[in-house]
PDB file of N, CA, C and O in Angstrom, chain B, residues numbered from 101:
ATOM      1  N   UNK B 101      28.729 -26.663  71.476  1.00  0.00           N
ATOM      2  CA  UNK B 101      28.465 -27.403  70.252  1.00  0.00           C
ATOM      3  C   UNK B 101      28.794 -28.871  70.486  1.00  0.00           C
ATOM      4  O   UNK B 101      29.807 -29.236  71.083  1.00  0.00           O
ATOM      5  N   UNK B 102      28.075 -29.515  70.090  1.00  0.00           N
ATOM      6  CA  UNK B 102      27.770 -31.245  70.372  1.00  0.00           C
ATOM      7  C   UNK B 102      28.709 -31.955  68.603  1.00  0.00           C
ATOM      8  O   UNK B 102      28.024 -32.520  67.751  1.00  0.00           O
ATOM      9  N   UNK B 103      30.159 -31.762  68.420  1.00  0.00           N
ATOM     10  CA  UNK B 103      30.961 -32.004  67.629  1.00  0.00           C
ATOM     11  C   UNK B 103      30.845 -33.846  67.504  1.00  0.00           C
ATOM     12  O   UNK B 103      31.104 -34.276  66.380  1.00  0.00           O
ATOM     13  N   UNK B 104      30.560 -34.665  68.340  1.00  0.00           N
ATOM     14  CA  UNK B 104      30.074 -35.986  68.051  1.00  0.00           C
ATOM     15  C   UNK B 104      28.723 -36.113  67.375  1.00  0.00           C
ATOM     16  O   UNK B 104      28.473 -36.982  66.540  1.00  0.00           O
ATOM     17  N   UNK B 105      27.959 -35.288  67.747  1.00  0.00           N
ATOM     18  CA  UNK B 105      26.763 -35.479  66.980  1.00  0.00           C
ATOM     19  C   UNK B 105      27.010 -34.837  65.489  1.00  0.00           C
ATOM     20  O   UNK B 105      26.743 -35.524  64.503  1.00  0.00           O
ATOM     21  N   UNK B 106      27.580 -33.360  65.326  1.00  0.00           N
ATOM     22  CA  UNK B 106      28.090 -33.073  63.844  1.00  0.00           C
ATOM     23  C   UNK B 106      28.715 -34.111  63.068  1.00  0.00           C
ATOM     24  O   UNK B 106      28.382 -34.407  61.920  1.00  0.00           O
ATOM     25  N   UNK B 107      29.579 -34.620  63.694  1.00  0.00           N
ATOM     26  CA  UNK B 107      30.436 -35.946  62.948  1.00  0.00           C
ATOM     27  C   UNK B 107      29.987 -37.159  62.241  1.00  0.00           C
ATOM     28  O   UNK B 107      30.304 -37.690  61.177  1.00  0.00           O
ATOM     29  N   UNK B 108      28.912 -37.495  63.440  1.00  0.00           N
ATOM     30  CA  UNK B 108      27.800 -38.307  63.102  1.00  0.00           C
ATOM     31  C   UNK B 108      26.766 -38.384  61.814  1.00  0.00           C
ATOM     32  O   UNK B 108      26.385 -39.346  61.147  1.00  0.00           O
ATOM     33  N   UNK B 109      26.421 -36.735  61.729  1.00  0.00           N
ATOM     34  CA  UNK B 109      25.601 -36.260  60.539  1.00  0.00           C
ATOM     35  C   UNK B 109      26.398 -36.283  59.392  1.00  0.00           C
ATOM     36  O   UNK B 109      26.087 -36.530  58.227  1.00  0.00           O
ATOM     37  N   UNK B 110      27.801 -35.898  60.047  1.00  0.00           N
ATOM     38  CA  UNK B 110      28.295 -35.626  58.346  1.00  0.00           C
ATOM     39  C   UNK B 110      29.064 -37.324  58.091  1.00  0.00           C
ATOM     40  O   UNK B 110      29.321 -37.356  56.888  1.00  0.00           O
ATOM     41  N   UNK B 111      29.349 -38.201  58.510  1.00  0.00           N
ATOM     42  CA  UNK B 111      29.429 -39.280  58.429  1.00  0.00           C
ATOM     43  C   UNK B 111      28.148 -39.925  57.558  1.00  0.00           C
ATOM     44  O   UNK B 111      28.232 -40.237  56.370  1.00  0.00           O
ATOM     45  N   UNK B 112      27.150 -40.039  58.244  1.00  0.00           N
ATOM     46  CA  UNK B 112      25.940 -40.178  57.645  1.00  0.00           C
ATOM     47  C   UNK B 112      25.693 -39.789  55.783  1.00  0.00           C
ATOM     48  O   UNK B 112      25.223 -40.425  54.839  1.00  0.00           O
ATOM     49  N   UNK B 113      26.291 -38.431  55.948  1.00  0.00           N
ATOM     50  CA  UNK B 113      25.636 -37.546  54.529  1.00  0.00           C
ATOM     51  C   UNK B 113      26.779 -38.582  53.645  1.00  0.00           C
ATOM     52  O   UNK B 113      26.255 -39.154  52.690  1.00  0.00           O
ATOM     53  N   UNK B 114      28.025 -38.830  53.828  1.00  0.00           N
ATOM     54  CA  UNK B 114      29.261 -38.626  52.982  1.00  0.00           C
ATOM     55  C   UNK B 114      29.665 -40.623  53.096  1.00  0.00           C
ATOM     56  O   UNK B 114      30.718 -41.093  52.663  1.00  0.00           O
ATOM     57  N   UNK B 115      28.534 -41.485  53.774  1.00  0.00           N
ATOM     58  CA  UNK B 115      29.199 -42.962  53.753  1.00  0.00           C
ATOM     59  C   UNK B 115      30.237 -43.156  54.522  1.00  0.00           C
ATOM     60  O   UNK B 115      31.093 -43.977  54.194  1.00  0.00           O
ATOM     61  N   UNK B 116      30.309 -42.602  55.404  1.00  0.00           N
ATOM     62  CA  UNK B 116      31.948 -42.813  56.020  1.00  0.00           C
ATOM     63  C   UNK B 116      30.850 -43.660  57.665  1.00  0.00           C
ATOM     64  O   UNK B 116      29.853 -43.305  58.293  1.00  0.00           O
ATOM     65  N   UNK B 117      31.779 -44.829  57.724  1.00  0.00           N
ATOM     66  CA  UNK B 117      31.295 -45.549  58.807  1.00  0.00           C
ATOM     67  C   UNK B 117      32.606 -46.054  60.324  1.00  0.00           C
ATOM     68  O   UNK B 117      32.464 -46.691  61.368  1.00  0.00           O
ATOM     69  N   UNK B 118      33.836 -45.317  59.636  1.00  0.00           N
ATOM     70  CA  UNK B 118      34.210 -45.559  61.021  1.00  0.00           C
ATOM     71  C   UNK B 118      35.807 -44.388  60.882  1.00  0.00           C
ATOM     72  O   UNK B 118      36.831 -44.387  60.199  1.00  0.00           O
ATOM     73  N   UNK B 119      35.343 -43.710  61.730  1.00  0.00           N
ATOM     74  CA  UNK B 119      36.069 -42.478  62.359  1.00  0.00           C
ATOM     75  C   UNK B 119      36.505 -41.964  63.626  1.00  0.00           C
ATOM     76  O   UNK B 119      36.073 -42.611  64.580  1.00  0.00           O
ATOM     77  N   UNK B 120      37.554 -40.566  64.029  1.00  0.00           N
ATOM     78  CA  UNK B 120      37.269 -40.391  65.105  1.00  0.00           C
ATOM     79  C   UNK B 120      36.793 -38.734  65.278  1.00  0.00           C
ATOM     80  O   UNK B 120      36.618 -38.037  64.279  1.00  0.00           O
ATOM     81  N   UNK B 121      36.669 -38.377  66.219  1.00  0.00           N
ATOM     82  CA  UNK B 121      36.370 -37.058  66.959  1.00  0.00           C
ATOM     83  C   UNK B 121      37.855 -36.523  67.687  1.00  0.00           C
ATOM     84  O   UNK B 121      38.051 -37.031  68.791  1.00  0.00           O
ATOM     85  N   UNK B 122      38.552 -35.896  67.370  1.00  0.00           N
ATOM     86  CA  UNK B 122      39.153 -35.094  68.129  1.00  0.00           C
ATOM     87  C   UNK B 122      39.193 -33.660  68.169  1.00  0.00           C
ATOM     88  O   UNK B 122      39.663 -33.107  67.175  1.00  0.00           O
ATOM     89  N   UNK B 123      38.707 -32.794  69.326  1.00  0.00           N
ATOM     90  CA  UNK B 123      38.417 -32.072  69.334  1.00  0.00           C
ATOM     91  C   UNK B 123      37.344 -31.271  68.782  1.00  0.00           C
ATOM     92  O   UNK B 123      36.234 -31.434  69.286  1.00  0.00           O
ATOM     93  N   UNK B 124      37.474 -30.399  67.800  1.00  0.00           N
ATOM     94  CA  UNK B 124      36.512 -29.896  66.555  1.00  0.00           C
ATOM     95  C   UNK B 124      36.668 -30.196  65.250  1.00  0.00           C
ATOM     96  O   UNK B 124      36.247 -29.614  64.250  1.00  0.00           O
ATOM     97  N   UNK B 125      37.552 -31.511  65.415  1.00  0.00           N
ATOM     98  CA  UNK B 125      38.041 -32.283  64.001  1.00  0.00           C
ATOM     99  C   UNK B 125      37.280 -33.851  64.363  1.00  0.00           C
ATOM    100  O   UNK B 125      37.106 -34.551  65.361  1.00  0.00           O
ATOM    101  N   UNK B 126      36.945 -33.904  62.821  1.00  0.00           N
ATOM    102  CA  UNK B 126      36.479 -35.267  62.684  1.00  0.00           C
ATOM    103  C   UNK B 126      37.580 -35.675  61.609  1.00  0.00           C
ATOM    104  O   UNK B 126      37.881 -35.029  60.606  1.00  0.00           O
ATOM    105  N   UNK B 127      38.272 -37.237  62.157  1.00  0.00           N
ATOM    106  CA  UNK B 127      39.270 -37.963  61.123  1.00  0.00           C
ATOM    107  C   UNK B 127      39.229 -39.137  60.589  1.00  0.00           C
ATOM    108  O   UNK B 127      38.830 -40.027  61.340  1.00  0.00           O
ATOM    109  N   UNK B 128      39.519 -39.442  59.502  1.00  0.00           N
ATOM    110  CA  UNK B 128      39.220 -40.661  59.106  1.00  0.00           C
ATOM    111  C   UNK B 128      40.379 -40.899  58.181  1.00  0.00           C
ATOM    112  O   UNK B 128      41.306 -40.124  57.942  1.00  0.00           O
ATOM    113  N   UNK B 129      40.124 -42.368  57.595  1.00  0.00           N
ATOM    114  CA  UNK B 129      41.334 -42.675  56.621  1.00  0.00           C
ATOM    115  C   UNK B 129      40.190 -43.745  55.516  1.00  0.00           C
ATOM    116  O   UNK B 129      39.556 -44.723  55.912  1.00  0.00           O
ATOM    117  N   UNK B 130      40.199 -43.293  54.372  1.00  0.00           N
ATOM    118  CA  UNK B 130      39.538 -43.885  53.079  1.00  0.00           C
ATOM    119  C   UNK B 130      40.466 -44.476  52.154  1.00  0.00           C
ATOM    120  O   UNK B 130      41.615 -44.076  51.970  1.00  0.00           O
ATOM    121  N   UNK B 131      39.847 -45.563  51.511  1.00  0.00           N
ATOM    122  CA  UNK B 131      40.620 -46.352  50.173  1.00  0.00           C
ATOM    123  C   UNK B 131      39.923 -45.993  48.893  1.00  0.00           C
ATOM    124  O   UNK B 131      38.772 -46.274  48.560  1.00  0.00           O
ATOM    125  N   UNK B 132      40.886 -45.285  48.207  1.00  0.00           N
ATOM    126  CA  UNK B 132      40.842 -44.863  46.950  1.00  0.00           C
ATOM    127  C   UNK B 132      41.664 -46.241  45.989  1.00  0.00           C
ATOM    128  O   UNK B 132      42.311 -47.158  46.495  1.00  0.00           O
ATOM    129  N   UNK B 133      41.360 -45.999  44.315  1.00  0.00           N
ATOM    130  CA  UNK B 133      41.847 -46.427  43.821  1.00  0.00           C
ATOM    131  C   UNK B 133      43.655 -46.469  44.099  1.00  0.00           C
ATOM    132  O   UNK B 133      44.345 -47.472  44.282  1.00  0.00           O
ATOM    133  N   UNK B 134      44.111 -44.962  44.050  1.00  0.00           N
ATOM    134  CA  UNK B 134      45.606 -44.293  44.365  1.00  0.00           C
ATOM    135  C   UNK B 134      46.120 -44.818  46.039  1.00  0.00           C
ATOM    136  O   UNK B 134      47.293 -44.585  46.331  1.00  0.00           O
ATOM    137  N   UNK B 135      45.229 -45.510  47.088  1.00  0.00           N
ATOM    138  CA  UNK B 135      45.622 -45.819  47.814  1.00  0.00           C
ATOM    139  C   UNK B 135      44.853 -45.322  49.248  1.00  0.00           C
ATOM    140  O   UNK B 135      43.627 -45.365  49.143  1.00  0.00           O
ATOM    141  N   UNK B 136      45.266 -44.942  50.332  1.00  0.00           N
ATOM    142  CA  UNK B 136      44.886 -44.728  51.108  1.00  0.00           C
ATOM    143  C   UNK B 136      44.851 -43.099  51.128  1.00  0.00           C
ATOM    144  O   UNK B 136      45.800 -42.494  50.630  1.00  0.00           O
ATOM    145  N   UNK B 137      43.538 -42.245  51.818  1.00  0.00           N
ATOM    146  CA  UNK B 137      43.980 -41.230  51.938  1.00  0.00           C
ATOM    147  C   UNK B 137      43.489 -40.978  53.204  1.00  0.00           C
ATOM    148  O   UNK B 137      42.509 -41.656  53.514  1.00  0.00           O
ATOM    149  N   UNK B 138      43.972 -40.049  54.163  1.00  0.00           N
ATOM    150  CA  UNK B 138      43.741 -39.307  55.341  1.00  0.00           C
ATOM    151  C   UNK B 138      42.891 -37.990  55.414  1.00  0.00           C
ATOM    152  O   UNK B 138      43.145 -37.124  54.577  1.00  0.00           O
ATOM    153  N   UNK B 139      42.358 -37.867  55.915  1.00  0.00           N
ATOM    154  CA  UNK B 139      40.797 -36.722  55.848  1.00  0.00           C
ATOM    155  C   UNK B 139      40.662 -36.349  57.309  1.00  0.00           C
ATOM    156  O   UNK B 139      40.555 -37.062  58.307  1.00  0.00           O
ATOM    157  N   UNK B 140      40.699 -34.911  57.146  1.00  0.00           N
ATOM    158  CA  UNK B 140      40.231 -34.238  58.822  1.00  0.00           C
ATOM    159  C   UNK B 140      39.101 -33.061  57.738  1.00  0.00           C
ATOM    160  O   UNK B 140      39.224 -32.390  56.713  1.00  0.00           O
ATOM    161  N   UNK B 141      37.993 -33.389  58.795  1.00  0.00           N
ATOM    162  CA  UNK B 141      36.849 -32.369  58.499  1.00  0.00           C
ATOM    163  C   UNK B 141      36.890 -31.581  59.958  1.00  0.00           C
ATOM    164  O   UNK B 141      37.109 -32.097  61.053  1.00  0.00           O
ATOM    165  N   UNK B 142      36.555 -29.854  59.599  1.00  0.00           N
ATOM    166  CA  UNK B 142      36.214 -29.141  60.776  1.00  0.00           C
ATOM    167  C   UNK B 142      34.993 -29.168  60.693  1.00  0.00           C
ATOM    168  O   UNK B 142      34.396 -29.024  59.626  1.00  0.00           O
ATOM    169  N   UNK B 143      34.373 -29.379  61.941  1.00  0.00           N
ATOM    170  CA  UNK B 143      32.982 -29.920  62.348  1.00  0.00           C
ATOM    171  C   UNK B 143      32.511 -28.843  62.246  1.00  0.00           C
ATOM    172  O   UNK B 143      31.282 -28.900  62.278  1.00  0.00           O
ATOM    173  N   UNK B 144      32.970 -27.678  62.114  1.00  0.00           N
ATOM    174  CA  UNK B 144      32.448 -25.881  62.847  1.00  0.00           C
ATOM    175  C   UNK B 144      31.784 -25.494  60.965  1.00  0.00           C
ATOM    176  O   UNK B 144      30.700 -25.091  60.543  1.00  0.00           O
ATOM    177  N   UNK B 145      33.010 -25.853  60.330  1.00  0.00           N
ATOM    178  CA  UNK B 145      33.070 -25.294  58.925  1.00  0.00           C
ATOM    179  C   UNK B 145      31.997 -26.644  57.575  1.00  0.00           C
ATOM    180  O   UNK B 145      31.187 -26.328  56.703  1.00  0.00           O
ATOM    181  N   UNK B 146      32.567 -28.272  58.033  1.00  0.00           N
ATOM    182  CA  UNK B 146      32.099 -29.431  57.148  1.00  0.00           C
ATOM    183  C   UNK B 146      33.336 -29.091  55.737  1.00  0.00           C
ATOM    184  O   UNK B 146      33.215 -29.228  54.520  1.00  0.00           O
ATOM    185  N   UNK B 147      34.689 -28.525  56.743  1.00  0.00           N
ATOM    186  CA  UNK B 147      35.555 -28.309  55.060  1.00  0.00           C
ATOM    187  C   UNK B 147      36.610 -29.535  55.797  1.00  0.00           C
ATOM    188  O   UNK B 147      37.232 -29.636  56.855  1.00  0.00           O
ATOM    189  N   UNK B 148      36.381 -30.440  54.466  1.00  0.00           N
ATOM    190  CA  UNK B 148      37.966 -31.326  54.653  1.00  0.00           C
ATOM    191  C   UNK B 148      38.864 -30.870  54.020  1.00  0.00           C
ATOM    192  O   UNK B 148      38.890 -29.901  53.261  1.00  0.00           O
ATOM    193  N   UNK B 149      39.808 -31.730  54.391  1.00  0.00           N
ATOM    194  CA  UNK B 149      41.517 -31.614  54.148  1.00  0.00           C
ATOM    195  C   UNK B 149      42.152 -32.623  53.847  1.00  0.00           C
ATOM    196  O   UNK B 149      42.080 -33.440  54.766  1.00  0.00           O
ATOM    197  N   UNK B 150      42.809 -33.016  52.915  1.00  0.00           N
ATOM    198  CA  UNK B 150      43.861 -33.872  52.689  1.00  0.00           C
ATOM    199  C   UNK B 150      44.680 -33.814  53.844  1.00  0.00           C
ATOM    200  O   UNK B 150      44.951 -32.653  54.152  1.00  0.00           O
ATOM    201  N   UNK B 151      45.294 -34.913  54.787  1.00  0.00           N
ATOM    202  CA  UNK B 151      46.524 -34.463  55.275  1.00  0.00           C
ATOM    203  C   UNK B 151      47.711 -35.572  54.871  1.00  0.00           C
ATOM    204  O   UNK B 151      48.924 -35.371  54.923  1.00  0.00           O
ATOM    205  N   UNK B 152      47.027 -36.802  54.451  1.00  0.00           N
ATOM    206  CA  UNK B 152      48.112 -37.740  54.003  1.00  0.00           C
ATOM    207  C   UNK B 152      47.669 -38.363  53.053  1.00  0.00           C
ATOM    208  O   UNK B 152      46.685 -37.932  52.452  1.00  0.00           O
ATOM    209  N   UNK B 153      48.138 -39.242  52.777  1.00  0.00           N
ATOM    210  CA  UNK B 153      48.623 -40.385  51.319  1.00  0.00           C
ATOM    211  C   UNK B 153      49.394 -41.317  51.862  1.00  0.00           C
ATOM    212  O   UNK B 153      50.248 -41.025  52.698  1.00  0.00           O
ATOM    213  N   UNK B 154      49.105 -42.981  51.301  1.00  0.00           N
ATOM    214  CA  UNK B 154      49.550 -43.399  51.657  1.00  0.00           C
ATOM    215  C   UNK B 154      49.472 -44.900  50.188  1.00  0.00           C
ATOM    216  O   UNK B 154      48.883 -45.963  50.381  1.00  0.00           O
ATOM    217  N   UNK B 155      50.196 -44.554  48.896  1.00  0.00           N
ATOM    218  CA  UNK B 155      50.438 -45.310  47.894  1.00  0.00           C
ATOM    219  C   UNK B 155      49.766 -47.485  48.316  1.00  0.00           C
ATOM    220  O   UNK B 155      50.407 -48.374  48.877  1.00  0.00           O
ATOM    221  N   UNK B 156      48.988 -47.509  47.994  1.00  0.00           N
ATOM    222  CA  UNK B 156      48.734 -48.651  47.450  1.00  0.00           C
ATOM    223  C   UNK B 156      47.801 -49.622  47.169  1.00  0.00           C
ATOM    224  O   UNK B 156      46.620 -49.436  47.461  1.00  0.00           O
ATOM    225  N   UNK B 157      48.249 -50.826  46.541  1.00  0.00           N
ATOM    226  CA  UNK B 157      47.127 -51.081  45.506  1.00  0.00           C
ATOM    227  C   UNK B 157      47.709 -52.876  46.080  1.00  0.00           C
ATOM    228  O   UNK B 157      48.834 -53.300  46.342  1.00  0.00           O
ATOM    229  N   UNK B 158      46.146 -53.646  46.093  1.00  0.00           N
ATOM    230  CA  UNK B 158      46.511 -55.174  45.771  1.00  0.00           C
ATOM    231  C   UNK B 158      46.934 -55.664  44.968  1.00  0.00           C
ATOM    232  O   UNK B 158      47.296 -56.809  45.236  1.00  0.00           O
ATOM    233  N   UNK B 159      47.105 -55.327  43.933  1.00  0.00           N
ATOM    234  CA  UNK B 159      47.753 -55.729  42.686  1.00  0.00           C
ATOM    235  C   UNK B 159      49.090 -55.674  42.798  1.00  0.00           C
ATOM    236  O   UNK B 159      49.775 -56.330  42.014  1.00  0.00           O
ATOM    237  N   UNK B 160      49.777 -54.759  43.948  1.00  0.00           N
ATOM    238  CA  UNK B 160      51.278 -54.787  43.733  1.00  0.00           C
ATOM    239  C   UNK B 160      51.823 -55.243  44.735  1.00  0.00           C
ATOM    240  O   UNK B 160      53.003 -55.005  44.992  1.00  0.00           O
ATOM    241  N   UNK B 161      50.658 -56.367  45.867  1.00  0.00           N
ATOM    242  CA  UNK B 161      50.934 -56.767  46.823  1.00  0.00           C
ATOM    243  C   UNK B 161      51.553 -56.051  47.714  1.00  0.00           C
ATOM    244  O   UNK B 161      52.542 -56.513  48.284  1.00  0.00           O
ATOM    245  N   UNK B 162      51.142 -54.967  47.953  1.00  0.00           N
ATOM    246  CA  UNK B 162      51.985 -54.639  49.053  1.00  0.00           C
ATOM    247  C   UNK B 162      50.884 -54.896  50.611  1.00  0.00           C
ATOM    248  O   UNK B 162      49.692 -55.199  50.568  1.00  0.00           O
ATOM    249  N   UNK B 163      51.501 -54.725  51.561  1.00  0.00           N
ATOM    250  CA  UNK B 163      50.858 -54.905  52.422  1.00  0.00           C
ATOM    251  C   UNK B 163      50.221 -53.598  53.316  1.00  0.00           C
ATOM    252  O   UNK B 163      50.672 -52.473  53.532  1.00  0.00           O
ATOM    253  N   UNK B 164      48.963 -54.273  53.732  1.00  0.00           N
ATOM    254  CA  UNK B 164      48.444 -52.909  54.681  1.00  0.00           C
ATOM    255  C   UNK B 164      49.324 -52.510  55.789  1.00  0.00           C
ATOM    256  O   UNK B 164      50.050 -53.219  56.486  1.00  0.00           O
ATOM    257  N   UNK B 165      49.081 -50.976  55.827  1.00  0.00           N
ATOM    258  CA  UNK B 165      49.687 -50.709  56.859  1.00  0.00           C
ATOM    259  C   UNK B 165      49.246 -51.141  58.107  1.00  0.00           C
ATOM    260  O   UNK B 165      48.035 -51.361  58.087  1.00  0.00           O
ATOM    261  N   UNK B 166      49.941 -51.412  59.532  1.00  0.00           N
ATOM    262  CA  UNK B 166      49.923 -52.339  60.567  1.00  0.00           C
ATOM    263  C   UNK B 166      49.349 -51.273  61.247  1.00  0.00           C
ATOM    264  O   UNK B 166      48.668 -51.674  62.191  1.00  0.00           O
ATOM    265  N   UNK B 167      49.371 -49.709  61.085  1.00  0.00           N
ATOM    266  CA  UNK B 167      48.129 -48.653  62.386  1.00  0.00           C
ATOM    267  C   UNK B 167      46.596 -48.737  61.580  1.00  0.00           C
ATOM    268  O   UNK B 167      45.605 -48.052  61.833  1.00  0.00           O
ATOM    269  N   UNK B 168      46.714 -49.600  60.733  1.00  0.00           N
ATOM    270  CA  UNK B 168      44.937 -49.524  60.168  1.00  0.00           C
ATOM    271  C   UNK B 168      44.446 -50.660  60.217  1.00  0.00           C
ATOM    272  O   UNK B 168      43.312 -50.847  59.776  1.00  0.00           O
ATOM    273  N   UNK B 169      45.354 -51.909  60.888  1.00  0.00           N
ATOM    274  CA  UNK B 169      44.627 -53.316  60.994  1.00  0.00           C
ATOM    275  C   UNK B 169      43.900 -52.808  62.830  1.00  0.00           C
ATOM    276  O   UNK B 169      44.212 -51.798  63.459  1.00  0.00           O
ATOM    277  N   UNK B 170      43.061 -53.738  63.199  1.00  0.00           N
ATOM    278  CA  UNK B 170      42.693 -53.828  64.948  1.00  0.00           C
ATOM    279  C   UNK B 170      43.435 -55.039  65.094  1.00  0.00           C
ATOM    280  O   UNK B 170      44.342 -55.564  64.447  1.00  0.00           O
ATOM    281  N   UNK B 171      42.740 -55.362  66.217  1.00  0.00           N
ATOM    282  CA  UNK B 171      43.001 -56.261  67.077  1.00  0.00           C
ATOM    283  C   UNK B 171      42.467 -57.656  66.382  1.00  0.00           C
ATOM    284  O   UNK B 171      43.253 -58.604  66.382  1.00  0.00           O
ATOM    285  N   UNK B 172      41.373 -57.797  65.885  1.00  0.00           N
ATOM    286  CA  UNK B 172      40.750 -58.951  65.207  1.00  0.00           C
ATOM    287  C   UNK B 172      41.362 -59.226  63.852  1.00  0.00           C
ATOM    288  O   UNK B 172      40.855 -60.173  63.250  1.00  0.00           O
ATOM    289  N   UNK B 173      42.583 -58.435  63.114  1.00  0.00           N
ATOM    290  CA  UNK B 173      42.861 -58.384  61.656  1.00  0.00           C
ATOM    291  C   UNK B 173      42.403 -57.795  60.399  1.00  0.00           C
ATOM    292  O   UNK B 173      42.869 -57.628  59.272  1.00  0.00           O
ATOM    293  N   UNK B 174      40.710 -57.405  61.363  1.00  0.00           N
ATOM    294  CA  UNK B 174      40.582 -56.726  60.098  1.00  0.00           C
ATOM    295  C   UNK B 174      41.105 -55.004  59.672  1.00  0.00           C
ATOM    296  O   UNK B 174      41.979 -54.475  60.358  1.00  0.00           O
ATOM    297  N   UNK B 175      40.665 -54.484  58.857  1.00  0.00           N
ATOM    298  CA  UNK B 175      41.196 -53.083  58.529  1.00  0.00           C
ATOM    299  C   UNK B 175      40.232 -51.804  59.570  1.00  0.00           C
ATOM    300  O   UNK B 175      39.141 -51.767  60.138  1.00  0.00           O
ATOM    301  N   UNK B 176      41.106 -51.121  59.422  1.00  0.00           N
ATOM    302  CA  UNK B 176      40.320 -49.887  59.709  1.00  0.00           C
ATOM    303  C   UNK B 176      40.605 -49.043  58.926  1.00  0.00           C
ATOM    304  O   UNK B 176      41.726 -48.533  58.893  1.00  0.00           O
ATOM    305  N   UNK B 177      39.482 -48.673  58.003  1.00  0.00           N
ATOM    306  CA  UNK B 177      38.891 -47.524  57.300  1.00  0.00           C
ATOM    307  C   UNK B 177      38.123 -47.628  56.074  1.00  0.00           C
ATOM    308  O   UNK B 177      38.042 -48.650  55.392  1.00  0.00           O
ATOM    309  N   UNK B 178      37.627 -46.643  55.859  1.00  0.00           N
ATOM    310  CA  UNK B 178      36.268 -46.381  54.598  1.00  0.00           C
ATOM    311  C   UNK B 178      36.772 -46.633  53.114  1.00  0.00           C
ATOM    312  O   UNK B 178      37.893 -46.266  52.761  1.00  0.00           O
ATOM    313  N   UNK B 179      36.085 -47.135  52.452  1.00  0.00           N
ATOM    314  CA  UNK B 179      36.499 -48.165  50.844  1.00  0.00           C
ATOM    315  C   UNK B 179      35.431 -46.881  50.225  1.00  0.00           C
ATOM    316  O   UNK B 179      34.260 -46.729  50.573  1.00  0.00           O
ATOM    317  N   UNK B 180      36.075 -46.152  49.369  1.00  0.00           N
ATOM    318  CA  UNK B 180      35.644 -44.755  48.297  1.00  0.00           C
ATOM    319  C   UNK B 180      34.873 -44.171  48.949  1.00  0.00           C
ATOM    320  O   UNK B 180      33.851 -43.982  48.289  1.00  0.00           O
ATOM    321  N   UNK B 181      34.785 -43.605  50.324  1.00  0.00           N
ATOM    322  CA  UNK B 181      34.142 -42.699  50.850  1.00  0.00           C
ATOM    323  C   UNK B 181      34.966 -41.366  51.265  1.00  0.00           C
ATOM    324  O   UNK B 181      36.158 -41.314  51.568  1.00  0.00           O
ATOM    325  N   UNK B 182      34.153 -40.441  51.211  1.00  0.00           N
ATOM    326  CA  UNK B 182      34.489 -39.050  51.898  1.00  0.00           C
ATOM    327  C   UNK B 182      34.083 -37.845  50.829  1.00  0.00           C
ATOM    328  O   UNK B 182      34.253 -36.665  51.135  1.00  0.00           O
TER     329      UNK B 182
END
């Protein structure tokens, strides 16, 4: 089974534009109103999972977390997708 190409499709269906592949899991991290959330889909099944949370909002200034900026400053991850 070609699990980069599944990822790809279901990326596609669901707006999600930057993720990874590990294994038979596809992962990502999205911005909700409530903050950040963490998402593993099984590529075999297309069932996600909550696995984290991560509280926050610009309004209360807090700052992004420093494993979701790159190298250039900007963020990594999907704004109301999944």
């Amino acid at each position: 089974m070609d699990y980069k190409e599944n990822a790809l499709r279901y990326a596609e269906q669901h707006g999600i534009y930057e993720y990874r592949v590990q294994l038979k899991y596809m992962e990502y991290w999205s911005l909700y109103d409530e903050g950040f959330y963490f998402f593993r889909v099984d590529l075999d099944t297309n069932k996600r999972t909550t696995l984290g949370h991560i509280d926050w909002s610009p309004y209360k200034n807090y700052p992004i977390p420093t494993f979701l900026m790159n190298e250039s400053g900007t963020t990594f991850y999907n704004y109301f997708c999944g």
